[in-house]
C-alpha positions as CSV (number, residue, x, y, z in Angstrom):
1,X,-39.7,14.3,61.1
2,X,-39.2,10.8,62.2
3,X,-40.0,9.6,58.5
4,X,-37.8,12.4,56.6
5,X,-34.6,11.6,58.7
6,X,-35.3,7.9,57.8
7,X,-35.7,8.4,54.4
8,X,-32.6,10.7,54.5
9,X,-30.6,8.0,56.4
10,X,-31.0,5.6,53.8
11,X,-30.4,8.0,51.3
12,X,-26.4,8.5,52.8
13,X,-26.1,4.7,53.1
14,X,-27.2,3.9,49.8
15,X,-24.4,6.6,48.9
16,X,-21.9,5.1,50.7
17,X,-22.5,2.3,49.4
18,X,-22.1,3.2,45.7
19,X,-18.9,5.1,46.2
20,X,-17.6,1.9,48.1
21,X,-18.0,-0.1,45.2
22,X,-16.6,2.3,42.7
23,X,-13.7,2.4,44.7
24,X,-13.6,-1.3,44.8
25,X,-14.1,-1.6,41.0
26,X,-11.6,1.1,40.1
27,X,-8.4,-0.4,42.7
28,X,-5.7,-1.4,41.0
29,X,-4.9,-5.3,40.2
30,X,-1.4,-6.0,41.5
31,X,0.8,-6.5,38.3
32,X,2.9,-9.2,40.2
33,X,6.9,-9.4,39.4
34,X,8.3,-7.5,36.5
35,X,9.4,-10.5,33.7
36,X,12.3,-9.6,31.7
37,X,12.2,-10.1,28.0
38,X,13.5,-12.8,26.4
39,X,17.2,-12.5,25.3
40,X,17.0,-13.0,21.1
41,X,18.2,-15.7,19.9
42,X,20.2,-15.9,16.6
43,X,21.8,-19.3,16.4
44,X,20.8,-22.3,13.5
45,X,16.8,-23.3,13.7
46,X,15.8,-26.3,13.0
47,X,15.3,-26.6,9.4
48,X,12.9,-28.2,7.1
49,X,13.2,-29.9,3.9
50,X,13.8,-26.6,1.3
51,X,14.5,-23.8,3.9
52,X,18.0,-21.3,3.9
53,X,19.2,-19.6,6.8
54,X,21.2,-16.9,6.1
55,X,23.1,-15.0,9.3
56,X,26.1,-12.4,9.3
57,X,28.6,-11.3,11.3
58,X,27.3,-8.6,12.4
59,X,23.5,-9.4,12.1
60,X,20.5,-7.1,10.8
61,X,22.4,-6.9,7.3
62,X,20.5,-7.3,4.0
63,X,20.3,-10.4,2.5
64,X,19.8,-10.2,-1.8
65,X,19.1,-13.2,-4.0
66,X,22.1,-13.5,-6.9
67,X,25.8,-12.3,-7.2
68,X,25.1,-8.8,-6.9
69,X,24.1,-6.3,-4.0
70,X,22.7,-4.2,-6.4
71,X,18.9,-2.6,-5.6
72,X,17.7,-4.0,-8.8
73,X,18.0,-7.3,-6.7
74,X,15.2,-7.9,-4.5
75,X,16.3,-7.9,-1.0
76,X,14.7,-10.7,0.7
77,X,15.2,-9.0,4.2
78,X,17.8,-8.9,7.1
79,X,20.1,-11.7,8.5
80,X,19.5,-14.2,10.2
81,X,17.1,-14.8,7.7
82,X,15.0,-18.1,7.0
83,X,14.6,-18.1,3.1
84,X,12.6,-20.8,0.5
85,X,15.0,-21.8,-2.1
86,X,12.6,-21.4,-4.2
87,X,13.3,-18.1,-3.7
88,X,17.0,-18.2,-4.1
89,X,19.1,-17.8,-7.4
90,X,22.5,-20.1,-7.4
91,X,23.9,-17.5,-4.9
92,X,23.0,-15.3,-2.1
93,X,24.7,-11.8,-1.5
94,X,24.8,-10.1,1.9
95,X,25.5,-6.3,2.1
96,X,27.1,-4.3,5.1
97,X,26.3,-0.3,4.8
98,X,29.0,1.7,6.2
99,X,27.4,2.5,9.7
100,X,26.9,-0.5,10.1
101,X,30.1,-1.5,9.7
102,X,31.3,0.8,12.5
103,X,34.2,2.1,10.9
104,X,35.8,3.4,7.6
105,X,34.7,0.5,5.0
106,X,38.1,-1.8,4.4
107,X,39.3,-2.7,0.9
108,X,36.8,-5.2,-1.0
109,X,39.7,-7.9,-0.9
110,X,40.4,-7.2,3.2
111,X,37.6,-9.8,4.3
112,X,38.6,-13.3,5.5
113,X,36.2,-15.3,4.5
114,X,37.6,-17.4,1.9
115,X,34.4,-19.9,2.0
116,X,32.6,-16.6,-0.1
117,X,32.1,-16.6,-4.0
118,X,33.4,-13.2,-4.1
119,X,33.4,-9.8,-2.6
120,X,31.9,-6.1,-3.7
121,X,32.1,-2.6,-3.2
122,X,29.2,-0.2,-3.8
123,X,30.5,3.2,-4.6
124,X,27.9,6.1,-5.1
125,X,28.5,8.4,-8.0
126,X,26.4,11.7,-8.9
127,X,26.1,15.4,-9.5
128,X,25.5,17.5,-6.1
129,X,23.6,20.4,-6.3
130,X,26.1,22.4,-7.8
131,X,27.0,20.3,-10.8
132,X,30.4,18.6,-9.0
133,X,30.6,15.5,-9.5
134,X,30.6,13.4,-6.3
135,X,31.9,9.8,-5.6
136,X,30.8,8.0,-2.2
137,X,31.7,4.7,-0.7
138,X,28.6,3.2,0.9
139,X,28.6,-0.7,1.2
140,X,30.6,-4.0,1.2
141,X,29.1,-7.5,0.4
142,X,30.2,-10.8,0.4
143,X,28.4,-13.3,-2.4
144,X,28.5,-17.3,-1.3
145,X,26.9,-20.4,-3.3
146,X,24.2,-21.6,-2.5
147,X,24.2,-25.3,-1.9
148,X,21.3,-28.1,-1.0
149,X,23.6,-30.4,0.9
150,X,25.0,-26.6,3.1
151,X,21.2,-24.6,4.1
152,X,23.2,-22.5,6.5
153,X,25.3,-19.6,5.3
154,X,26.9,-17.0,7.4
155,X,28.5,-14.1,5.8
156,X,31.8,-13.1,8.3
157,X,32.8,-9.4,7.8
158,X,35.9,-9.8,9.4
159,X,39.7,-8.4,8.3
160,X,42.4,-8.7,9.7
161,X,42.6,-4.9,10.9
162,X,40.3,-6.0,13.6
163,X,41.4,-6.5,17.1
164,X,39.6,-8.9,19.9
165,X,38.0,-5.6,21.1
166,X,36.7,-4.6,17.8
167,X,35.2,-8.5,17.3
168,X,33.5,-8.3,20.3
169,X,31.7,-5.3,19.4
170,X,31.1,-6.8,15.7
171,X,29.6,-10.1,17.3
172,X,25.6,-10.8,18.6
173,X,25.2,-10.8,22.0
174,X,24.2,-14.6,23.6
175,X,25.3,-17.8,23.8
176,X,23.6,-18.4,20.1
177,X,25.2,-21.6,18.7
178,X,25.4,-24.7,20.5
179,X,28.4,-27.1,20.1
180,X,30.6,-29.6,22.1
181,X,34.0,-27.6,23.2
182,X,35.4,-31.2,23.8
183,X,38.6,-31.0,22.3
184,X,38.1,-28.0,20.8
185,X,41.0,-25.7,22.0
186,X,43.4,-28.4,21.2
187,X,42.3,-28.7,17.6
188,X,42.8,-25.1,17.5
189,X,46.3,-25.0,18.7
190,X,47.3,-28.0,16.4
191,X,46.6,-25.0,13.9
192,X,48.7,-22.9,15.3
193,X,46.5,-20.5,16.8
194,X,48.0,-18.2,19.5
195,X,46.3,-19.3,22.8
196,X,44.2,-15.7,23.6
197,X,42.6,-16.2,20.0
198,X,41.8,-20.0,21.4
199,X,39.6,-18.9,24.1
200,X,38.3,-15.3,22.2
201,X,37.6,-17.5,19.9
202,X,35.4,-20.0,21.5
203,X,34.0,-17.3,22.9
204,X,32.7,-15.8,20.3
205,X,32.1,-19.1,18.2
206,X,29.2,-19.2,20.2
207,X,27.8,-15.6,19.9
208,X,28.6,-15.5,16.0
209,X,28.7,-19.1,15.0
210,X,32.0,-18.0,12.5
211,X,35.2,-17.1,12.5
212,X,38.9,-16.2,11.4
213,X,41.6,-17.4,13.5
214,X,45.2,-16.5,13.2
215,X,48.1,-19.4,12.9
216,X,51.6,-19.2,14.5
217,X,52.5,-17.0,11.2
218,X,49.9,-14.2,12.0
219,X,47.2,-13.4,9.3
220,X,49.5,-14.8,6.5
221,X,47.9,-18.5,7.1
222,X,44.1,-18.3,8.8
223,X,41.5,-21.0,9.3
224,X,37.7,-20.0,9.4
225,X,36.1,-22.1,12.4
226,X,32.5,-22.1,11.6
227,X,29.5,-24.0,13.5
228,X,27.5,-26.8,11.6
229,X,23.6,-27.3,12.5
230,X,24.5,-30.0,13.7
231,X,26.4,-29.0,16.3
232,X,29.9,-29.5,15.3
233,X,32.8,-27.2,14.7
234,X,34.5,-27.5,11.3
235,X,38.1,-26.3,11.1
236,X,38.2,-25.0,7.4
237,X,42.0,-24.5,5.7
238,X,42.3,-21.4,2.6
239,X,42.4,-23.4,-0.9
240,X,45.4,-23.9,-2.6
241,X,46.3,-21.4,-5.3
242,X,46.2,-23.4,-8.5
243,X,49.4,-23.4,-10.1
């Protein structure tokens, strides 16, 4: 009897034993504090000898190689974009899609970007399923040169139908661009630009890394401010019209 209950004994304990260190094995490992993401970041890398970067106000837009925003053109992907030239034709096309414009698409001649090549419209025509003839407007795009001595373009879909409300919703979130602001508001008001664009502006100069500013006249006379990589702001006046 003495035996049995001994053997029995060390039975249980050798059960214990092995539930103990299943337990043990199976306890959860403390995870330590949560880490947020990283915010993205969508300002001007640093770029190597025969490397683009193509952004766009607003990003995620596709970016074609050529004059045309056309789906015969090979779309290289989305802004902000780092491209080969090797890979580029003497322009680059970006394209905005309706929804993604937020809004009813504007004229093709609306946008203020006068730094662009030219401008498009992308109007969908077919036969429903009845036979009708449809006609849709899908897109926009803005075409710019491409340039060796100028590896950064950003397309700016920005009219003058939009208010500081509506830019702040067009612009990337983050401080993206990086420049000096030394100076800055007073080379702005030199141009004539009211003083709540001055500081909007600024603002979102460093989400966006482009923009259209209004003069003392309104939207008849603009100036595109638009950050260089490296790290200045150039204040850009509309051509002369040739005579």
């Amino acid at each position: 009897m003495t035996a049995e209950m001994t053997r029995r004994t060390v039975s249980l304990a050798q059960a214990l034993f092995a539930v103990f260190l299943l337990l043990v094995w199976k306890a959860p490992v403390s995870a330590g504090p949560r880490t947020r993401s990283p915010t993205p970041y969508y300002g001007i890398p640093r770029l190597a000898p025969g490397l683009f970067w193509v952004s766009s106000v607003p990003i995620g837009l596709e970016v074609h190689s050529g004059d045309s925003p056309t789906p015969l053109k090979k779309v290289l992907g989305r802004t902000p974009l780092l491209v080969k030239a090797r890979d580029l034709d003497r322009f680059v096309t970006v394209t905005i899609q309706k929804a993604e414009f937020g809004k009813d698409l504007p004229n093709m001649l609306a946008f203020l970007d006068f730094t662009c090549r030219m401008t498009h419209s992308t109007i969908f025509q077919g036969v429903d399923a009845g036979g009708k003839e449809i006609q849709e407007d899908r897109a926009r795009a803005i075409t710019y040169p491409v340039r060796p001595d100028s590896p950064v373009i950003i397309a700016l879909f920005q009219t003058k139908d939009h208010s500081l409300a509506d830019l702040d919703r067009l612009y990337p979130p983050g401080a993206n661009f990086r420049f000096s602001e030394q100076n800055l508001p007073e080379r702005l008001a030199k141009k004539g630009v009211p003083p709540e664009f001055i500081s909007a502006g600024i603002r979102l100069l460093h989400r966006g890394g482009k923009i259209a500013l209004p003069s003392a006249r309104g939207w008849d006379v603009w100036s595109i401010a638009e950050v260089t990589p490296s790290g200045q702001v150039e204040l850009l006046d509309p051509p002369v019209p040739a005579k």
